[in-house]
C-alpha positions, -999 to 999 in steps of 0.1 A, spaced: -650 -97 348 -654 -122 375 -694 -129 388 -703 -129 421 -740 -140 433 -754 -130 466 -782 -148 486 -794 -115 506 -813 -115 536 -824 -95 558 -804 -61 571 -780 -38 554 -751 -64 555 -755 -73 519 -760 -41 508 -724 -31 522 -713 -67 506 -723 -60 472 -707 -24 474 -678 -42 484 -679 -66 459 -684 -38 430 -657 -20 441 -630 -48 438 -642 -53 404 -667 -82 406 -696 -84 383 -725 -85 409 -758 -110 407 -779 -106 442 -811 -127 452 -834 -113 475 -846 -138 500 -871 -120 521 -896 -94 512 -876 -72 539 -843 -72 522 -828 -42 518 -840 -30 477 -809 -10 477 -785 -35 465 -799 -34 431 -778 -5 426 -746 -23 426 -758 -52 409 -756 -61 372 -793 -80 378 -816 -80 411 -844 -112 417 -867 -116 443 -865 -150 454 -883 -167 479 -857 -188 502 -880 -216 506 -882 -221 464 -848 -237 463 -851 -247 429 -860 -212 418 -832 -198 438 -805 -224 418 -818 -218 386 -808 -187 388 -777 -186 399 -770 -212 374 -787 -196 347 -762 -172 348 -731 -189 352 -720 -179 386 -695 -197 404 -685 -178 442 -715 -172 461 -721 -155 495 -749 -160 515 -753 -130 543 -776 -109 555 -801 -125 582 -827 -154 575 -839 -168 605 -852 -204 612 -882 -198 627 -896 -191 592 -894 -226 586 -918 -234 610 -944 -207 618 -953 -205 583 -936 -176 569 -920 -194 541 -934 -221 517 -911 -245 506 -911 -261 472 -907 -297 467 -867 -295 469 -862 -277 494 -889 -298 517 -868 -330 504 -835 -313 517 -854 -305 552 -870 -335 554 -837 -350 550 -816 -337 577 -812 -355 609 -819 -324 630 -824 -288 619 -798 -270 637 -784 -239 621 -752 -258 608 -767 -286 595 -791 -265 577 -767 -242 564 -744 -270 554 -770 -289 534 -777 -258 519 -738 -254 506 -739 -290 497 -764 -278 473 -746 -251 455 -719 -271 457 -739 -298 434 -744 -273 410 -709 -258 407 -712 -234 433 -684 -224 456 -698 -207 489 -676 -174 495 -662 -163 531 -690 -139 541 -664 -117 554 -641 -117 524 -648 -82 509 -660 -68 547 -629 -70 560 -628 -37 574 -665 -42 593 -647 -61 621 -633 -44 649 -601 -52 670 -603 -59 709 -606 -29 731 -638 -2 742 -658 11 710 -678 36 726 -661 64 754 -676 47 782 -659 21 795 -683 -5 812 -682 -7 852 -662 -30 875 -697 -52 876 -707 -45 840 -671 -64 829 -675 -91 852 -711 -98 838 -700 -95 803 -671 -118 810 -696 -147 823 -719 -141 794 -691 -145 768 -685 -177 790 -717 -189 787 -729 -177 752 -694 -198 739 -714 -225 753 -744 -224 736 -729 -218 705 -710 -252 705 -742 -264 714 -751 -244 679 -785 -235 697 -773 -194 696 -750 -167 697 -765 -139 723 -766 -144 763 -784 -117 780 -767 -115 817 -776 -95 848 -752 -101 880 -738 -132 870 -774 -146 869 -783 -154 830 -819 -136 821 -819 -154 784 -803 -173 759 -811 -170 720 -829 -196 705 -846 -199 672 -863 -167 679 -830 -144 669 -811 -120 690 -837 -91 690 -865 -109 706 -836 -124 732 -826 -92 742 -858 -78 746 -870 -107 771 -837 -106 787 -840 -72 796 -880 -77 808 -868 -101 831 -837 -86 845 -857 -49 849 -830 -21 838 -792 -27 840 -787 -61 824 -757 -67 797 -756 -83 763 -725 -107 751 -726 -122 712 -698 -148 702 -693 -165 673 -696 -203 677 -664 -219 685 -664 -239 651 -674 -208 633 -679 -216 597 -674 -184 580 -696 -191 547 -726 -184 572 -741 -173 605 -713 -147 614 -722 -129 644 -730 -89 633 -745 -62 651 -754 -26 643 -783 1 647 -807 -21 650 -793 -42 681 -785 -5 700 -820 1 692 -833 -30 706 -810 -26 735 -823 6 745 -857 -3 747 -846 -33 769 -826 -11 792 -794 -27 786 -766 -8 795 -737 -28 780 -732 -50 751 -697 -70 746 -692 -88 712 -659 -111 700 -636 -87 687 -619 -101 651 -646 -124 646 -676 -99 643 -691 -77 613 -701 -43 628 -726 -23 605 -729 13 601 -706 14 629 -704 52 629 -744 55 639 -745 27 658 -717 39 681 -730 76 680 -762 60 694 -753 39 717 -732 69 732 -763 87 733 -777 63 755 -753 57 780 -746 18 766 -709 10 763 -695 -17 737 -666 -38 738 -648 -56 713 -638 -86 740 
C-alpha cells in the first residue's frame, strides 16, 4: 500500500484530504500542526502526531521515520504565528527563517519544500484527491448578485489578482468600486471583518488564487466559516475563481449563505 503523510493545519480541509486519500487506497500518516487542527483525521489515519510547525526537525523525523515519500501540506497555518509568538521555533527551523531573503508566503512555503525535498520527500498537489471540492464558473447560491454587486466583484477580482502577484494575499474586500481592505498577514477572516467595519453593510468579498499559483500550497478555499464571518461583516456577496478554488462542506456553506441573503459566484 502506498504512504501518504499529511502536514494538517488548521480547518476541515485535511480531514476531507485524508478521507480522500483512504478511499483511493493510500496508507495515511497525518501531523497535526496547530493545537486547533481538526482531531478527526486520526480516524483515517494508520498513525496521528501532534507536531508543533515551528519544531521542523521534529516534524521530519517523523515523516522520515516512517518512510513516507508524497506529502501534502493543507489545511491553514498562517504567518503571523511566526511573529506574535504563537509558535516557537527550534534551532532548524530559525536557521531556515533566518535564511530567507524575505518571508513572503512563497518563499516560506518553498524553503519549506526544499526541505522535504532534502529528505526524500515529494510535496503532493494539495488538490490531487479533492478534485471534486472545486467548483466550475457560474452562481452557487439562487441569488444572483446585483447589477452593482457584479461590477464590485469584477474590480475586486481585478484587484485581489494584483496583490497576489504581489504574493502579499488572496482576499479584497470591495464596496462601490472603492477597496475597504486587502489581506495581509492577518488571514482572510480578520480582512473581511475590517472590510466590512469600514464599508458599513453592503460590501462584497473576491478571493483568487495568485497568478503563479503553486498548487503544493496556499490554494485559495472557503467554506462555513468564511459565510460565517461574512455575515457578521454584512457582506452580501462573495465571488471566488472558479476551477482554481477548494470549497468545503459546500452543502452547509451554501444552505447558509442562502439563509442570509449572500450570493456566491464561481467567477
Amino acid at each position: 500500500m502506498e504512504k501518504l503523510g499529511i502536514l494538517a493545519g488548521a480547518g476541515k480541509l485535511p480531514v476531507e484530504c485524508a478521507r480522500a486519500a483512504k478511499q483511493l487506497g493510500y496508507e495515511v500518516y497525518a501531523v497535526g500542526l496547530l493545537p486547533v487542527t481538526d482531531p478527526a483525521i486520526a480516524e483515517f489515519a494508520a498513525d496521528f502526531q501532534s507536531i508543533s510547525v515551528g519544531q521542523l526537525d521534529a516534524i521530519l523525523n517523523y515523516l522520515t521515520s516512517k518512510d513516507l515519500h508524497k506529502v501534502t501540506m493543507i489545511g491553514k497555518v498562517t504567518k503571523e504565528l511566526l511573529f506574535n509568538g504563537g509558535v516557537i521555533p527550534d534551532a532548524r527551523m530559525l536557521q531556515l527563517i533566518m535564511s530567507l531573503n524575505d518571508r513572503s508566503d512563497d518563499t516560506i512555503m518553498m524553503a519549506f519544500v526544499r526541505e522535504l525535498a532534502k529528505a526524500g520527500m515529494e510535496t503532493f498537489d494539495q488538490t490531487a484527491l479533492i478534485r471534486n471540492l472545486i467548483p466550475n464558473r457560474g452562481t452557487i447560491t439562487k441569488r444572483e448578485p446585483t447589477e452593482d454587486e457584479k461590477l464590485d466583484l469584477e474590480f475586486g477580482m481585478r484587484i485581489a489578482k494584483e496583490l497576489g502577484r504581489l504574493d502579499i494575499g488572496q482576499t479584497v474586500v470591495v464596496k462601490n468600486r472603492a477597496v475597504m481592505a486587502l489581506e495581509a498577514i492577518e488571514g482572510t477572516d480578520a480582512c473581511i471583518i475590517r472590510g466590512g467595519q469600514l464599508a458599513n453593510a453592503n460590501a462584497v468579498v473576491a478571493k483568487v488564487s495568485k497568478p503563479n499559483q503553486d498548487n503544493r500550497f496556499d490554494v485559495p478555499t472557503v467554506g462555513c466559516r468564511t459565510i460565517e464571518v461574512m455575515i457578521e461583516a454584512k457582506i452580501s456577496a462573495l465571488a471566488i475563481e472558479a476551477g482554481k478554488t477548494l470549497l468545503v462542506d459546500r452543502e452547509n456553506m451554501v444552505a447558509l449563505a442562502e439563509d442570509h441573503g449572500i450570493s456566491i459566484v464561481a467567477w
